[in-house]
C-alpha positions in Angstrom: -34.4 47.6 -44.1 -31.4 48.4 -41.7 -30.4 51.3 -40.6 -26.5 52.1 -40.2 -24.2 53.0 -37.1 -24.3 56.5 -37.8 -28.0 56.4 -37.8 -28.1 54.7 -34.6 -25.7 57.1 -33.0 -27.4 60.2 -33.6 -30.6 58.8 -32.7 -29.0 58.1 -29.3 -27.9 61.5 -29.1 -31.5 63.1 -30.4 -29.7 64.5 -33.5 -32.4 63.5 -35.5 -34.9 64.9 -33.9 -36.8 67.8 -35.7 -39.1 69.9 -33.6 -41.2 70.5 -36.2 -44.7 68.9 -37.7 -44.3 66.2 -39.5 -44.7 67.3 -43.4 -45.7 64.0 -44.8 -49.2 63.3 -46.1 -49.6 59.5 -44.5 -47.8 57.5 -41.3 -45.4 54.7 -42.2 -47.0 52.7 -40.5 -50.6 53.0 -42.9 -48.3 53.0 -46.0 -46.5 49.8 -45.1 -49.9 47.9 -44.3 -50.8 49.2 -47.4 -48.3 47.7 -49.8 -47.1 45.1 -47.4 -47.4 42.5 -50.7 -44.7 44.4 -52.1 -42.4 45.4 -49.3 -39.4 42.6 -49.5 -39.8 41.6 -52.5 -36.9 42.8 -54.3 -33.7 43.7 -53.2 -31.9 47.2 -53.8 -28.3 47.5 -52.9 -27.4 51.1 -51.7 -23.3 50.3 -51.3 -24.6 49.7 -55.3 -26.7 52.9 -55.7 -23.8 54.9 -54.1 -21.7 53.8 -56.6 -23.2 54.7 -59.4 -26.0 57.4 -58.9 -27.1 57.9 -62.3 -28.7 54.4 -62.5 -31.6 53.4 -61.2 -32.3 51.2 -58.2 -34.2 48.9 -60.6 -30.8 48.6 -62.9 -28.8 47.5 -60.1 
């Protein structure tokens, strides 16, 4: 996973910062122990996806 320059800017800035509770059911964290056997396995290109949103990430 990477995350881009613009990401990393406002994050430096506390742009993306919501003061709110989070509204997801499960951490990151427990999700990504959890299907760690899958995580890296296959590759997804977004420059790909942004080109053509109508496919799927699996079609790419």
């Amino acid at each position: 996973m990477f995350i881009a320059r613009e990401e990393i800017e406002g994050l430096m800035r506390d742009l993306l910062y919501v003061d709110a509770p989070p509204t997801g059911q499960i951490k990151l964290t427990d999700w990504a122990r959890a299907n760690a056997a899958r995580l890296g396995v296959k590759y997804a290109s977004e420059l790909a996806r942004h080109r053509n949103r109508s496919a799927p990430y699996a079609n790419l």
